[in-house]
C-alpha positions in Angstrom: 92.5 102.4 100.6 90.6 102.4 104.1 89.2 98.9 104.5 85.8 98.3 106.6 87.6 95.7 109.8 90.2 96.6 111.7 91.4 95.4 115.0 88.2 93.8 115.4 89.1 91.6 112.7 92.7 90.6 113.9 94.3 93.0 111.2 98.0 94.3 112.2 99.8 97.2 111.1 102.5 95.4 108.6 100.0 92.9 107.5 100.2 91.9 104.0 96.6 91.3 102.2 96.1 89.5 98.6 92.8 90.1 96.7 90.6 87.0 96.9 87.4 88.3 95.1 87.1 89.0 92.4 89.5 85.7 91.5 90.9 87.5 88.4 92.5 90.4 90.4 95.8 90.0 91.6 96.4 92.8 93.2 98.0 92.6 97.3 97.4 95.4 100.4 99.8 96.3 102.5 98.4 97.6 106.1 100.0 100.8 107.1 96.9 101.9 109.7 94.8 100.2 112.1 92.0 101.4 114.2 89.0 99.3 116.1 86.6 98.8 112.8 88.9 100.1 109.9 92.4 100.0 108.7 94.2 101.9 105.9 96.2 100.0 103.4 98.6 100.7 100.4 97.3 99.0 97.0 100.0 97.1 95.1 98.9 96.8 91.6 100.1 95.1 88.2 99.6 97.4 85.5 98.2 101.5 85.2 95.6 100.3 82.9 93.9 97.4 85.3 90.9 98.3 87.3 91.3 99.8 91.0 89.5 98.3 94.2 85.9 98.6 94.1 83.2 98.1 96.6 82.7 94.3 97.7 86.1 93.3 96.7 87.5 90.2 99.5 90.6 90.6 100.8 92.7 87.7 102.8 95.8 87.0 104.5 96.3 83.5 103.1 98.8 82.3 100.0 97.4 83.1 96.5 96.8 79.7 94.5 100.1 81.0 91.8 102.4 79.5 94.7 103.1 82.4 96.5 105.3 81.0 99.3 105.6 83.1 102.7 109.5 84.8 102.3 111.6 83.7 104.9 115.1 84.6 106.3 118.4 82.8 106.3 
């Protein structure tokens, strides 16, 4: 999906996004491509049959409220 901020927004290659709006998609990004303005991300969803992104969906960097905890190393 190519996503409308980029660099300009403080988006990274490697960046993971989640789906903030609307609040009963739970779908994440994952950033493969940044530019200036834009970036290109790949769509994680759950479930064929769900809708894709649309037009005016949010997307965020923070924790989802499910208790997604950041993954960490040992």
């Amino acid at each position: 999906m190519t996503l409308d901020a980029g660099k300009n927004k403080g988006l990274l290659k490697g960046m993971k996004l989640r789906v903030t709006q609307p609040a009963d998609v739970f779908e994440s990004v994952a950033i493969t491509k940044v530019d200036e303005t834009t970036a290109e991300g790949v769509m994680t969803q759950i479930g064929e049959e769900e809708p894709g992104p649309e037009k005016g969906w949010r997307l965020s960097t923070r924790y989802n409220w499910a208790g997604d905890k950041p993954q960490t190393t040992k």
